[in-house]
N, C-alpha and C positions, 0 to 999 in steps of 0.2 A: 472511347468507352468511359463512362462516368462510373467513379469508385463511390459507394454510398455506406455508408453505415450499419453496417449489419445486425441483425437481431443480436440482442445484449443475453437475456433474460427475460424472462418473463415479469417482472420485478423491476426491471434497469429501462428506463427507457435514454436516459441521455450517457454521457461517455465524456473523458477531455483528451484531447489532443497528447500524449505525451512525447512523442517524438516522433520525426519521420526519417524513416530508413533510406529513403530515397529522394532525391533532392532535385527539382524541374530538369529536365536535360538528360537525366539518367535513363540508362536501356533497364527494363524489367521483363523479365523472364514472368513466364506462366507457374502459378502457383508461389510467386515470392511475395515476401512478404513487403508492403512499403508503407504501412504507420503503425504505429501503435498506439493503443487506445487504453487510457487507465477506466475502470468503472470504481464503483463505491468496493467493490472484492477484489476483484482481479483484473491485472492486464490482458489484453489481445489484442492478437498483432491481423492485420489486416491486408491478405492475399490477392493480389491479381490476378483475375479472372482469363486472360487474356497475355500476351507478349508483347512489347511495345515503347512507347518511348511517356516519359512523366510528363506530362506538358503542363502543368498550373495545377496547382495548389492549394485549395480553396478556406484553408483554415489553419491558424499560427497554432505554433505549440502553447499550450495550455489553454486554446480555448474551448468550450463547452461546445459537442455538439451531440445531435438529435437523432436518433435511428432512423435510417432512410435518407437523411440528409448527405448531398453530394458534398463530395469535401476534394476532392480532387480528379483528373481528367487524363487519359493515357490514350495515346493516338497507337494505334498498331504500323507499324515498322515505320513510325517518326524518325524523325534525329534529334539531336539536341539543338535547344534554339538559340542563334550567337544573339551574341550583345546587338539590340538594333542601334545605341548609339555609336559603335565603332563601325558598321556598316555604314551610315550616314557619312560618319568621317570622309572613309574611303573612296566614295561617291561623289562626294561634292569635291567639284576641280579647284585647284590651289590659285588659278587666276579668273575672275571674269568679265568676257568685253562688260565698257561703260554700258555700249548700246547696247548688252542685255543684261542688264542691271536689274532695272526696272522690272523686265520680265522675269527674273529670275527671285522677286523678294515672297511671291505668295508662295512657292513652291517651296522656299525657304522656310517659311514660318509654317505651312503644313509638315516638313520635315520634323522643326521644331516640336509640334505637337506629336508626332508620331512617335517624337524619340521618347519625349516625357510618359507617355502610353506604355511603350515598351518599355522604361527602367525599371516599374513596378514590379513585372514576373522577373525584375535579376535577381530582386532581394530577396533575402530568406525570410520565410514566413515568423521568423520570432522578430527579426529585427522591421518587419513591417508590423506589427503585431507593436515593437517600443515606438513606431515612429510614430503610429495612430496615438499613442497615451500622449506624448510628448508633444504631439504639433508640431514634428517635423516636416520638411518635405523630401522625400529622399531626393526627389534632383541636385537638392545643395549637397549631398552626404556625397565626400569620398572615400573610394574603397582603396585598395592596395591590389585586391583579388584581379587576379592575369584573366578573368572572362568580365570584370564588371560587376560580380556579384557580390552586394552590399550584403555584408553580414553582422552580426547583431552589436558586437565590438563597435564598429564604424560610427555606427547610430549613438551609443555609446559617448564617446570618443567625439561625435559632434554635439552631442549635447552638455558634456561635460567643458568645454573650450570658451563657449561665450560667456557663460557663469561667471568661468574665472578672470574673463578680462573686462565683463562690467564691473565699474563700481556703484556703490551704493550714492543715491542723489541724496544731497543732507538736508534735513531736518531740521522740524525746530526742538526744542527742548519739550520735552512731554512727560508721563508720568513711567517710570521704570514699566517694562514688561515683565511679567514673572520670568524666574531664569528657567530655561530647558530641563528637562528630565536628565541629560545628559551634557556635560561641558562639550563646545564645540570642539572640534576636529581629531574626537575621542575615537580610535575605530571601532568599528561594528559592521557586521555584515546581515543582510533581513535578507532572508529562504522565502519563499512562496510556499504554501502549504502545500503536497500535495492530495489530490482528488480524496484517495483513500485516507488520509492522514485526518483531512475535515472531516469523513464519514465516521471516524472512527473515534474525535472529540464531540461531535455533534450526538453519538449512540450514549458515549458514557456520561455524557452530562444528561442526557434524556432521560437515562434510566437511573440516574439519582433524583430526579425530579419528579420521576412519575411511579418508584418501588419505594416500599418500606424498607431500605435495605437496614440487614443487622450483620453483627458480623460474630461470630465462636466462634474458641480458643481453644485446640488440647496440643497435646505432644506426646509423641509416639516414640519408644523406643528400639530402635530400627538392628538390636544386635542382632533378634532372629533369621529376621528377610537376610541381611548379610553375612551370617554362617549359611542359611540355605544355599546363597547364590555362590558361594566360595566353595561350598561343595558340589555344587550342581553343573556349574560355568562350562568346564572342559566339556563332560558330555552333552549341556545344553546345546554348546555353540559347534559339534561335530557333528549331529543329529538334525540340528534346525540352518546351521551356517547363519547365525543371528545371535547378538550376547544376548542373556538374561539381562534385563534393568530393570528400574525400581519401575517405568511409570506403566508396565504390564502388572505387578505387582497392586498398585493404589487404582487401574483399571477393573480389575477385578474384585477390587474390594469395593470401590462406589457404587458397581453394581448390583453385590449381594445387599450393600446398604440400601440403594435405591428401592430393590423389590421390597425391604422390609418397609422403608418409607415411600410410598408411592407420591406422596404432594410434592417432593423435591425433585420428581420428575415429571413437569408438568408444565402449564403455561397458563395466563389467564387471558382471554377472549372475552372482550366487553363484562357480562355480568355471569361470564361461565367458564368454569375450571377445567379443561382440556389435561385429562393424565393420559400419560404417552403406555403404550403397552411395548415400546419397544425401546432400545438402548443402545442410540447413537451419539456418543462419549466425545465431546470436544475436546483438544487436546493442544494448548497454548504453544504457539513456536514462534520464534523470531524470523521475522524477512527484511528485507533489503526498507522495506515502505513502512515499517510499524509492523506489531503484534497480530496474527493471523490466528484464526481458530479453525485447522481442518478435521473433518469428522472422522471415525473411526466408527464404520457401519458394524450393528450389530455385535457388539462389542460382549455381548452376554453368549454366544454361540461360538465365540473364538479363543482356542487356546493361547499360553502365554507366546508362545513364538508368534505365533497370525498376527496377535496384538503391536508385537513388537518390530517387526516387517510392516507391519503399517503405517507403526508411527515414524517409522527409517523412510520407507519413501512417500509419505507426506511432507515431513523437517525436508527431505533433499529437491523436493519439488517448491515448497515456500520457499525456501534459500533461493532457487535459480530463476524465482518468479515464473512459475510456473502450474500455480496451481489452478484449477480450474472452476467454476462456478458450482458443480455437484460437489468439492472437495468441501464447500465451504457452510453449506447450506442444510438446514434440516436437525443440528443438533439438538441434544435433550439434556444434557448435563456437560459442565465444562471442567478440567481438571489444568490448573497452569502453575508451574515449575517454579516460582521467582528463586529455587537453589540454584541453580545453573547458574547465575549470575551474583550467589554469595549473599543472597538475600536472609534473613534469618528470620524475619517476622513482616508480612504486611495483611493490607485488609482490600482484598482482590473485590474488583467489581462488577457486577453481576452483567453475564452476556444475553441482552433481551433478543428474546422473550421468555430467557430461561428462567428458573424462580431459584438457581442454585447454582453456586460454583466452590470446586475444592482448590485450598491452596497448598503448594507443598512450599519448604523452605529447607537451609543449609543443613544438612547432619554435621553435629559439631559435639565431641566427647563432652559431658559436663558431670559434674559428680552426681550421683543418685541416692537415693535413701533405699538401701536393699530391704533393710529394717530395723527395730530399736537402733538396733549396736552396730549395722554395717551400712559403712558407704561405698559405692564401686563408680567409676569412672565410665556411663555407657555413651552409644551413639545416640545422640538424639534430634529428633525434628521437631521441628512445632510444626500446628497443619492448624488452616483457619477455614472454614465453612461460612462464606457470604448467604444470604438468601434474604426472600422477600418475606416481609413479616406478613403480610397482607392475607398468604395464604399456608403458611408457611410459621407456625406457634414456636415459639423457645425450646418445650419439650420435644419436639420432631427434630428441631436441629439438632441440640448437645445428643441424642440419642442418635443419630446416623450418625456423626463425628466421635461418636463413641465406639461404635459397633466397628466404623472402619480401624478404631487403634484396636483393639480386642481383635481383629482378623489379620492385623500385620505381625503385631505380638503374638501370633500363631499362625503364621503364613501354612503350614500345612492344611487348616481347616477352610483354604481359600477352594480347596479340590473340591470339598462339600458340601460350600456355599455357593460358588457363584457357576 
């Protein structure tokens, strides 16, 4: 049975390689899973249709492949396949007559070839995958591995060994080479990007290329939402079994802001302004791969607990990589946290194709001016509103970015707005 590549998306057509769960030789159970597959959003893992044994491997970890594309091959009630060159060994007898000498060298050298055939499916798919960059042959590569199977170390490990014991042929005197970016035998270690990681410098550099981005400044003082939630907590979280947080709190205000400003929720399509009539709220989290944006459907029709249960099991689901292509797709405005991580000011970049993004940052006491003669020490955020200028005027931003501090600074009026 051939494992192919499964529909991604309607949007995704190719996928990479990121790991394989199962490795040539292995028994697989019906419905298990045996690769996983990174796309431009999200991983999936890729199930066995069938019971049976892995037999060949048809693509190294990180390489690119194509929907529909075979990538591996699973025999139903296989075994695993031994090493053909210890078989060979075992075979071939320890003396033979002179007088079949002669007769015994082409069946020698057809072994030979047989074995070289068979070494290829020992090795693991990354470490054939370093041998192909490298111009190795794995028949020269020893392993250690008790079945034979060359893994990526080895490969490694043999490439690294001749290096060290060439020396350099000498030369004549010639003109200095500039010196390296780096003193030799400085350490350093180079990552491989991953799949998501390139999608996701390849979007923000796009979208500084191709938006007017601008960015406004306010800051909010956050004592009210924080007396609310101080008083509210116990019964919120007995009633909902969910705490009160702030980013229910700045959900609900983007979108009283939104309806007031409708261009901030919108998108531009070739020479025409698409406003959204509806309010699917991005909501910036951290994962394991870089920064994930999952949606928060209809965000204008759900109370603060729905909001806040949502955004709990979206974060718990990006955490375990898990979240899934609807999770991620479809938003209309984006809200991301850089306080969580002690942030106090930055200028957040816009998630295309959206024309706005709110930023929140650190609440940190600082003195205030109450008036002429008093100052009080309150909580304060600073919050930054990115957007596209293109369709998207000055006065439309500072006036949503306004409206949301005037709605947090009276968090009870969020019942009447949004």
């Amino acid at each position: 049975m051939e494992i192919k590549v499964p529909e991604l998306a309607e949007s995704i057509t190719e996928g990479t390689v990121a790991s394989w769960l199962k490795q040539p030789g292995d028994h697989v159970d019906k419905g298990e899973a045996i690769v996983e597959l990174e796309t431009d959003k999200v991983n999936i893992e890729v199930p066995s249709d069938e019971a049976g044994t892995l037999t060949e491997v048809m693509a190294a970890e990180g390489d690119t492949v194509r929907v529909g594309e075979t990538i591996a091959v699973i025999s139903a009630g296989g075994e695993a396949p031994k090493p053909a060159a210890a078989e060979t060994v075992q075979e071939t007898p320890k003396e033979t007559p002179k007088a079949e000498e002669k007769a015994e060298q082409p069946v020698a050298a057809a072994a030979t070839e047989s074995t070289s055939v068979a070494d290829r499916p020992i090795a693991s798919p990354a470490a054939r995958k370093l041998a192909r960059e490298k111009g190795i042959d794995l028949a020269q590569v020893a392993t250690q591995d008790p079945l034979g199977r060359i893994r990526v170390q080895d490969v490694a490990t043999f490439e690294v060994a001749p290096r060290e014991q060439a020396k350099p042929a000498p030369t004549k005197p010639a003109t200095p080479a500039p010196a390296p970016a780096a003193a030799p035998g400085k350490p350093e270690e180079r990552i491989k990007m991953s799949r998501r990681r390139k999608t996701i410098a390849n979007r923000l550099v796009e979208v500084q290329q191709t938006a007017a981005m601008l960015t406004t400044f306010n800051e909010i003082d956050m004592s009210a939402v924080m007396a609310l939630r101080k008083r509210r907590q116990e019964k919120f979280v007995k009633e909902n079994e969910v705490k009160l947080g702030f980013m229910s709190f700045f959900t609900k205000a983007a979108v009283a802001a939104l309806k007031k400003m409708p261009y901030l929720n919108a998108e531009i399509q070739g020479d025409e302004i698409v406003l959204k009539k509806f309010y699917d709220i991005g909501i910036a989290v951290s994962a394991p791969d870089g920064l994930v944006v999952p949606v928060v459907r209809d965000a204008d029709k759900k109370n603060f607990a729905e909001i806040e249960k949502d955004i709990i099991q979206l974060a718990v689901k990006a955490r375990d990589n898990k979240l899934g292509l609807s999770d991620l797709t479809g938003g209309t405005f984006t809200i991301t946290n850089g306080g969580t991580f002690g942030s106090l000011m930055s200028t957040p970049i816009l998630n295309g194709p959206q024309v706005a993004i709110l930023g929140m940052h650190a609440i940190n006491l600082r003195p205030i001016a109450i008036d002429a003669e008093r100052m009080e020490n309150r909580p304060m955020m600073y919050v930054a509103l990115s957007y596209d200028h293109r369709i998207v005027d000055g006065k439309e931003a500072v006036t949503f970015l306004k409206h949301i501090k005037d709605l947090l600074e009276d968090p009870e009026s969020l019942i009447f707005e949004a």
